[in-house]
C-alpha positions as CSV (number, residue, x, y, z in Angstrom):
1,X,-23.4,27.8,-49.6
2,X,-25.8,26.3,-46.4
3,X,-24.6,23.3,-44.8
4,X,-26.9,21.1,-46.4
5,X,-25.6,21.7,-49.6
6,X,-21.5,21.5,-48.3
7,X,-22.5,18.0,-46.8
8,X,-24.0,17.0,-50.0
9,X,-20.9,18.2,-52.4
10,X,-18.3,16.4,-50.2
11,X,-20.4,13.3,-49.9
12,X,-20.8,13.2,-53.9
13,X,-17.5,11.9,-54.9
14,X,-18.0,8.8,-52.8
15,X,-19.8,6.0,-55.3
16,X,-21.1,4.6,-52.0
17,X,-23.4,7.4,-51.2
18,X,-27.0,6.8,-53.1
19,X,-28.6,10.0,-51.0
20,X,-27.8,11.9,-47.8
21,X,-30.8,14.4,-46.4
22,X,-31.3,16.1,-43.7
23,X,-33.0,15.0,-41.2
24,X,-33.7,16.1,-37.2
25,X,-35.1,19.3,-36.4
26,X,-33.2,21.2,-38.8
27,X,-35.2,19.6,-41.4
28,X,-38.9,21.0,-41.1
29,X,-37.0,24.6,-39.6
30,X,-37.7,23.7,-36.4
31,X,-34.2,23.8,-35.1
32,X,-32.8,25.7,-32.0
33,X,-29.2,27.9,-32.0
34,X,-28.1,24.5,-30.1
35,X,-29.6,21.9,-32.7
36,X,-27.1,19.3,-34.0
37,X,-27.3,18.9,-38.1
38,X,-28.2,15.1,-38.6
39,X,-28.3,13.7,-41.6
40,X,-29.5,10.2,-43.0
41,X,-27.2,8.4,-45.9
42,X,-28.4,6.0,-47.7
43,X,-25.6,3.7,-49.1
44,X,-24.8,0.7,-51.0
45,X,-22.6,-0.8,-48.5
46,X,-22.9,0.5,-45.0
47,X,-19.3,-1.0,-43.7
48,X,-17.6,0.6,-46.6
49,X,-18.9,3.7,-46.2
50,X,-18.4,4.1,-42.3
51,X,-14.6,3.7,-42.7
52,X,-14.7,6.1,-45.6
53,X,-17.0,8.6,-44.1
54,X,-14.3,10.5,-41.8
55,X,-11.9,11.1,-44.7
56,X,-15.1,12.2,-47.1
57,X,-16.3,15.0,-44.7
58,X,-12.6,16.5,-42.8
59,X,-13.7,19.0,-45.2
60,X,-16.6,20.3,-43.3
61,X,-13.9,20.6,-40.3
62,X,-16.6,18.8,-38.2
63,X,-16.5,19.6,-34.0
64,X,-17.9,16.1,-33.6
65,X,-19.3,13.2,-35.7
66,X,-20.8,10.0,-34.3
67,X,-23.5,7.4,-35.3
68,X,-26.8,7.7,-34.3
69,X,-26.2,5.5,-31.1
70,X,-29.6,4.1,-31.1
71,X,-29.5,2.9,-34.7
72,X,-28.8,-1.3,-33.9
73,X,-28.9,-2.3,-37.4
74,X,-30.0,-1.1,-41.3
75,X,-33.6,-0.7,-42.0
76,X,-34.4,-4.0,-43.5
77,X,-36.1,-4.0,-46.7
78,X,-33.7,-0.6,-47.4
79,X,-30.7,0.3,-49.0
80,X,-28.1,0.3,-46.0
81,X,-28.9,3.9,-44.0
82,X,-26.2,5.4,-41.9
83,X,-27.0,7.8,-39.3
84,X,-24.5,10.5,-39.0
85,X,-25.1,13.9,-36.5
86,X,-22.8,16.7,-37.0
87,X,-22.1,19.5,-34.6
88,X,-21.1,22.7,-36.5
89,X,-20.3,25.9,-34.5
């Protein structure tokens, strides 16, 4: 199974994740050996999700995880979007 499709199957239980993609480089096949794998979730309720979020993916054993730092706020007009970038090895 890719990584695309792990991220997706541990995010799936949680009733406060509408849709995770991937997004970045990795996306369009552009990525390098160094690229990070950063995917967008869209969510019901952002807060909720974000303290849930490191229990939902300990599966994936991630190196790092961290919110896209340059994300201020949800995409008005949007269902609440989280920004999550995940190193894998």
């Amino acid at each position: 199974m890719d990584i695309s499709a792990r991220v997706t199957e541990v995010l799936a239980p949680s009733p406060l994740v509408v849709r995770a993609d991937l997004v970045g480089p990795r996306a369009p096949g552009e990525a390098t050996a160094l690229s990070a794998w950063d995917f967008r979730i869209d969510t019901t309720n952002g807060a909720s999700l974000a303290r849930e979020l490191p229990t939902l993916v300990e599966p994936l054993e991630p190196l790092a995880a961290q919110w896209d730092r340059l994300t201020e706020r949800a995409t008005e007009g949007e269902p609440n979007r989280l920004v999550a970038s995940q190193n894998a090895a």
